[in-house]
VMD Tcl script that draws the C-alpha trace (Angstrom):
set ca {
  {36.58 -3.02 43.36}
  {35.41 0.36 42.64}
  {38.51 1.21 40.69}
  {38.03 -1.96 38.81}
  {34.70 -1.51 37.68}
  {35.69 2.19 36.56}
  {38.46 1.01 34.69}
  {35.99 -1.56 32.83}
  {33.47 1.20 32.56}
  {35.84 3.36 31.20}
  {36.80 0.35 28.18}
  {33.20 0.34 27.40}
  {32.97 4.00 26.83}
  {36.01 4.15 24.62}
  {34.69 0.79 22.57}
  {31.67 2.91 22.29}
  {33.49 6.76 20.73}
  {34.93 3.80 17.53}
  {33.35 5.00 14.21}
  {31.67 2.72 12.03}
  {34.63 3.16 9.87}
  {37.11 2.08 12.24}
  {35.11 -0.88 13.06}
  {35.06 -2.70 9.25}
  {38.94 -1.96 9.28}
  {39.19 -3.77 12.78}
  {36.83 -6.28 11.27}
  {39.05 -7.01 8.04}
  {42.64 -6.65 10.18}
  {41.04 -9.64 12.11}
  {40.04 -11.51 9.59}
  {43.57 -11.38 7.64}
  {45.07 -11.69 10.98}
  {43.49 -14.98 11.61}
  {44.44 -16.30 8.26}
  {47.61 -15.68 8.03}
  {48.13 -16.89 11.16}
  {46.29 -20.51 9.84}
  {48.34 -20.52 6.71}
  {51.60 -20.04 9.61}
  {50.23 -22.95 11.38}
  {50.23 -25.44 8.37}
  {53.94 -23.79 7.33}
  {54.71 -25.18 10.64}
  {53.58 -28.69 10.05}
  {55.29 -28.80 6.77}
  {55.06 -33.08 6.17}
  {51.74 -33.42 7.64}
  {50.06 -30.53 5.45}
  {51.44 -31.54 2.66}
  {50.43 -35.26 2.80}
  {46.64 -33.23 3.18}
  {46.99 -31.32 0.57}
  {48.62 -34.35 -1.80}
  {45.63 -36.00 -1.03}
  {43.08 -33.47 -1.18}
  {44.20 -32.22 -4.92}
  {44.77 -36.01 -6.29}
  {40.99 -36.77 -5.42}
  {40.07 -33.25 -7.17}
  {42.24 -34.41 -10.18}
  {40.63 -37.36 -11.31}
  {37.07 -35.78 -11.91}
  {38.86 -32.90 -13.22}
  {40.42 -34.99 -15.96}
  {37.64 -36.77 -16.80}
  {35.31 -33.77 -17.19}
  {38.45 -32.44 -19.51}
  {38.25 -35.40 -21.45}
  {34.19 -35.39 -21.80}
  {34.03 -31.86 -22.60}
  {36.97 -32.64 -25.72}
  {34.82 -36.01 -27.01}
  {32.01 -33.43 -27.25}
  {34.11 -31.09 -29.06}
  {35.49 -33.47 -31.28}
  {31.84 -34.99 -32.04}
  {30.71 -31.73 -32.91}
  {31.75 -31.81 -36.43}
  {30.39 -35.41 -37.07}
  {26.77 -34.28 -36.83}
  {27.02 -33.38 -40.57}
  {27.37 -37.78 -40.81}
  {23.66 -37.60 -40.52}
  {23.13 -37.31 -44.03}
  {19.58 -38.51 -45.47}
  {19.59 -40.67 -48.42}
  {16.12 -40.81 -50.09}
  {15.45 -43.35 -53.00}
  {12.25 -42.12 -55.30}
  {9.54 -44.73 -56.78}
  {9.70 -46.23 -59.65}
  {7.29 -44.12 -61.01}
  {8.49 -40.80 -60.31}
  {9.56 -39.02 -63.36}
  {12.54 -36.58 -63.60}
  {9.89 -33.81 -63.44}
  {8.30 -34.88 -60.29}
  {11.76 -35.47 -58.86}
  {12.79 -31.78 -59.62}
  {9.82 -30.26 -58.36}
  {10.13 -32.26 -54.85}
  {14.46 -30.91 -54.98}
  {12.69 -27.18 -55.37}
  {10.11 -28.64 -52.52}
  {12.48 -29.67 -50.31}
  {14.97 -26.88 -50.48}
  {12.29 -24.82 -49.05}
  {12.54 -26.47 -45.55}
  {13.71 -24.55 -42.70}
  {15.40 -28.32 -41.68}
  {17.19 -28.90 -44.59}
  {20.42 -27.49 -45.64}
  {21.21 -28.57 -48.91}
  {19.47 -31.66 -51.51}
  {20.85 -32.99 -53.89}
  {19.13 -34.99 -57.03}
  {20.79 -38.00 -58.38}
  {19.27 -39.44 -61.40}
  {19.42 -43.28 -62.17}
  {21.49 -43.37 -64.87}
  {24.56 -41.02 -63.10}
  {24.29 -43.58 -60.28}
  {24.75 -46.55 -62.56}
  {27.77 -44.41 -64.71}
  {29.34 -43.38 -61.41}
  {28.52 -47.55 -60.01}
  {30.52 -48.56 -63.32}
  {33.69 -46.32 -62.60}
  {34.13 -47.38 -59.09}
  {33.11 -51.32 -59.06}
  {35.23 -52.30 -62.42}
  {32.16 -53.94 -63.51}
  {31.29 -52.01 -66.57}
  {31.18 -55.43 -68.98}
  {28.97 -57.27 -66.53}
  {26.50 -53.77 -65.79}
  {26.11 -54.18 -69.77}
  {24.07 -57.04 -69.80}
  {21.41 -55.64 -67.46}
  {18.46 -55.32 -69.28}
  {17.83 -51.75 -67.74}
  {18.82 -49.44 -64.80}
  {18.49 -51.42 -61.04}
  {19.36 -48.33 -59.60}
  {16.53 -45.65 -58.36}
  {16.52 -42.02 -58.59}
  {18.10 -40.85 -55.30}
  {18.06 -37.51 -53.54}
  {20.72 -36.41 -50.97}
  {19.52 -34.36 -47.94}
  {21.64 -32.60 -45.48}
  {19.84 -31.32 -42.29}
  {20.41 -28.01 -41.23}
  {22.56 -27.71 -38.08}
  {19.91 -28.06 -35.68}
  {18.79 -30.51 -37.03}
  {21.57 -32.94 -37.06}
  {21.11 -34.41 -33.45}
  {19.88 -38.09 -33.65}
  {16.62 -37.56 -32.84}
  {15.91 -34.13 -34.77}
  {17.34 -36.57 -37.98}
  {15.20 -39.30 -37.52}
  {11.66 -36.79 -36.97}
  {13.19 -35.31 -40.41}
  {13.54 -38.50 -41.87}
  {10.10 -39.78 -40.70}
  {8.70 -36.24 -42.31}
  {10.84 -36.73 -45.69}
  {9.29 -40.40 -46.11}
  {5.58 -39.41 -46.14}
  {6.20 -37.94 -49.66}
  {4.41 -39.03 -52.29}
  {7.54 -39.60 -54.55}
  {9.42 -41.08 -51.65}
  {9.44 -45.17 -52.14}
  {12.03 -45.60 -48.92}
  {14.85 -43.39 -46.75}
  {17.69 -44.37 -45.31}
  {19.55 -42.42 -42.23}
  {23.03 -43.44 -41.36}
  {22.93 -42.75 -38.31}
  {23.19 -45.68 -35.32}
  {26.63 -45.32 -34.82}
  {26.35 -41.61 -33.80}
  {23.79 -42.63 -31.94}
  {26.11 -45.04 -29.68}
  {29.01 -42.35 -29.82}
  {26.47 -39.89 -28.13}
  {24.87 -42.50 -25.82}
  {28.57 -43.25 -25.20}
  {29.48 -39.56 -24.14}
  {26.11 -39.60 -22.07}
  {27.33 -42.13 -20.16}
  {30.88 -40.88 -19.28}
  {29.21 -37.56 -18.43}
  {27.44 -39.41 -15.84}
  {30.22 -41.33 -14.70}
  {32.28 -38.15 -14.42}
  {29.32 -36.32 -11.84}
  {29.13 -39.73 -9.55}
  {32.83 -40.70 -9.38}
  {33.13 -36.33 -8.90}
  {30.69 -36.44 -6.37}
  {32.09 -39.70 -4.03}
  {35.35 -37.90 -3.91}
  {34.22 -34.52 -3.03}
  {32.63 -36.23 -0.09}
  {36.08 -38.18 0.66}
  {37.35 -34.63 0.34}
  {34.98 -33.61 2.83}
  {35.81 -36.31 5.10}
  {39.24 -36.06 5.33}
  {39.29 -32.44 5.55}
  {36.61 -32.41 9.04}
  {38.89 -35.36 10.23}
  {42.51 -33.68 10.06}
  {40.40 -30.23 11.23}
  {39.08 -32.48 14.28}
  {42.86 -33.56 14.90}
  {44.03 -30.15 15.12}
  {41.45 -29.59 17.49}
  {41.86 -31.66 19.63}
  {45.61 -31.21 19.56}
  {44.68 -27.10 20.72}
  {42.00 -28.19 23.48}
  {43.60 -26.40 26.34}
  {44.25 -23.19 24.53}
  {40.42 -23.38 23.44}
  {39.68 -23.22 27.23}
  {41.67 -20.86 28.26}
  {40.38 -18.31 25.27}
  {36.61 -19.26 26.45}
  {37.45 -18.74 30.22}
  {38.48 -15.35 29.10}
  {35.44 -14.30 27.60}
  {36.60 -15.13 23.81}
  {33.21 -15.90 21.08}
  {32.38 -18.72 19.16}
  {33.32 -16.89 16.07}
  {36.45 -15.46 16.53}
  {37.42 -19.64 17.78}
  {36.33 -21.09 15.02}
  {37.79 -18.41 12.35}
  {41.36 -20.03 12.37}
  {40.09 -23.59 11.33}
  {37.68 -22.16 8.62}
  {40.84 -20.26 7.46}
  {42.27 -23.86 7.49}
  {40.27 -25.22 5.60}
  {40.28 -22.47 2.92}
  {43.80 -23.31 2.87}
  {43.99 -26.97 2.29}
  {41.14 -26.50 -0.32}
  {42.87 -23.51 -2.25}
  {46.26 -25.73 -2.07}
  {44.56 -28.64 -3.08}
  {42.68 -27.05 -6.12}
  {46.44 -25.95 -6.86}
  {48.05 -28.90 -7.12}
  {44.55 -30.55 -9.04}
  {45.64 -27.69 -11.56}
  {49.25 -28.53 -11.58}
  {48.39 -32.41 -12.24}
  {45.63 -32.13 -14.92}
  {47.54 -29.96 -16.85}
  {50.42 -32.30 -16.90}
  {48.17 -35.44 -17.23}
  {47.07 -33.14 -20.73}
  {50.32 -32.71 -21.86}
  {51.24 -36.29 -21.39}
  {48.34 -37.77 -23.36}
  {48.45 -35.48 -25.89}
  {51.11 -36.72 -28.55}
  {49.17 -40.06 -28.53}
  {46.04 -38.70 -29.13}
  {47.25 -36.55 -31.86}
  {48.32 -40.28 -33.77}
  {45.39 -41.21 -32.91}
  {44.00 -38.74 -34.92}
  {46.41 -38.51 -37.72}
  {45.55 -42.12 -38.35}
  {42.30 -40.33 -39.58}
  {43.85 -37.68 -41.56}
  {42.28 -35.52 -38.70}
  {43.74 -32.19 -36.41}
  {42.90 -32.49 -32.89}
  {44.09 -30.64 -30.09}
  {43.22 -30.52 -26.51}
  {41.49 -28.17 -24.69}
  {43.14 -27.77 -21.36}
  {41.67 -25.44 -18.16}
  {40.35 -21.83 -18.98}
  {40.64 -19.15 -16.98}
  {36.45 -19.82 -16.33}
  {37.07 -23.74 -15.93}
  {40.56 -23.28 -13.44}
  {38.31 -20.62 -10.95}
  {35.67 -23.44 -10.74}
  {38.58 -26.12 -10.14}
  {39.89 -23.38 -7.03}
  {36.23 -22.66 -6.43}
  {35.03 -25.77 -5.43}
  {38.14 -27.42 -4.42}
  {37.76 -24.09 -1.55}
  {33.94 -24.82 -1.01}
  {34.23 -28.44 0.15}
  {37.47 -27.59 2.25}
  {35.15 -24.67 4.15}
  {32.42 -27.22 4.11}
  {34.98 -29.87 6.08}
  {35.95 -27.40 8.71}
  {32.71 -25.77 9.31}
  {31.04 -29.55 10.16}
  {33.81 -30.47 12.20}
  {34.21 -27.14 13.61}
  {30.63 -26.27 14.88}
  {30.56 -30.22 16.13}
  {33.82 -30.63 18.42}
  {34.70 -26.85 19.69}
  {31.25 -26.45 21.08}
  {32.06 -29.42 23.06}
  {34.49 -28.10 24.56}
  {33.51 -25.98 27.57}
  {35.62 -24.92 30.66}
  {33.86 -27.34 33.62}
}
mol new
graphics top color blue
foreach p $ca { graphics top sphere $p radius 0.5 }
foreach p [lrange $ca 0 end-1] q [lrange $ca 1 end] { graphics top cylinder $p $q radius 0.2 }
display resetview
């Protein structure tokens, strides 16, 4: 017994002379040890992990997609905001004067862009060349058409609501007899986008907790599958820690595969959609193209795709290996 107990002393001593140095190399060599070793494990299971992973990256595709898509609509609704053009018809009573003084008025507003003055009569000349009505317009016993003035918000001020507090603003003008702001149907497009936006964070957020299910399950299975070898490394003295690093490593791996082939999909799914959207928009005379992953958008994709598979094995993890316990 004596030689035994010198022997262990003798381990502790030597533990003891290892630099600090050595140590964080030991550390890392573990660490990369360990998951390499997981990533083996899952080679070795070759139908089984990839059925996980199939199913781990198709859940992380769908949000993807649709937070692709959003992110385009709000790209492509960005140049629509000059639509909220403000249309501003002048009393009766306001003389051309009056109506050039408010343009030089106007055009002094931080809000607005550019303003335009229309006089009557170029509205009823321009009314005559595009209606075909010239003969009939000549029997009007004068102009029915106001003075009108054309005001274009300044970019900030294009959003629906910054519009209509313009609006409200430009219509407490003395010359101003009414104002008009075509505007509703933007209004719908961006209550519209709202609502996918929404839709995209729920439907993202019951699958990343279908992610996290299935993950802690199949982690739970391969626990249970390496019970006795779990014993064996507690009755000889092995920690918590280094047990439970191979099935965090695990999970890193089913996430980073997953987020993988979620990248692989979506960009496909683009590609695929994106001759019909581009007739789409040629039936408008417009150029559209979509925006696909960035490098900024595709390490989010891996980042949280990696996040919820850590999150998986962790619960699973600290739940069923602490239950284990040599008797």
């Amino acid at each position: 017994m004596s030689i035994l107990f010198s022997q262990v002393k003798k381990g502790a001593d030597e533990r003891k002379k290892i630099g600090v140095f050595q140590r964080i190399i030991m550390f890392f060599v573990s660490h990369i040890r360990q998951a390499v070793g997981s990533l083996g494990e899952l080679w070795r299971q070759p139908m089984a992990s990839l059925m996980t992973v199939a199913v781990l990256g198709l859940s992380i595709t769908l949000p993807g997609t649709l937070y692709i898509m959003v992110k385009n609509i709000e790209k492509m609704t960005a140049g629509w905001d000059q639509a909220a053009e403000i249309s501003l018809f002048l009393s009766p009573q306001t003389s051309s004067s009056s109506a050039q003084q408010l343009v030089a008025r106007l055009s002094t507003w931080s809000e607005i862009d550019s303003v335009v003055y229309i006089p009557a009569d170029d509205a009823l000349e321009e009314f005559k060349q595009l209606s075909g009505l010239g003969d009939a317009l000549a029997y009007l016993p004068d102009n029915p058409l106001p003075n009108v003035i054309l005001v274009a918000p300044a970019t900030k001020h294009t959003t629906p609501r910054a519009a209509r507090a313009l609006l409200e603003r430009l219509q407490s003008q003395r010359e101003v007899d009414s104002g008009k702001l075509d505007i509703e149907w933007l209004e719908r497009l961006y209550a519209l986008v709202n609502i996918a936006r929404d839709l995209v964070f729920l439907i993202g957020g019951l699958l990343f907790v279908s992610v996290v299910l299935i993950i802690g399950n199949t982690i739970r299975l391969n626990i249970l599958s390496q019970r006795e070898e779990i014993l064996v490394m507690k009755l000889v003295g092995a920690t918590d820690a280094f047990i439970h690093r191979p099935f965090l490593y695990t999970g890193f791996w089913y996430g980073f595969l997953g987020g993988m082939l979620a990248w692989i999909a979506i960009i496909a799914i683009l590609w695929w959609m994106g001759a019909s959207i581009q007739n789409f928009a040629a039936l408008y005379e417009k150029e559209f193209y979509i925006t696909g992953l960035t490098g900024s958008a595709l390490f989010t994709l891996l980042g949280v795709s990696v996040l919820l598979g850590v999150i998986g094995s962790a619960m699973s993890v600290h739940r069923h290996v602490r239950s284990i316990e040599p008797s």
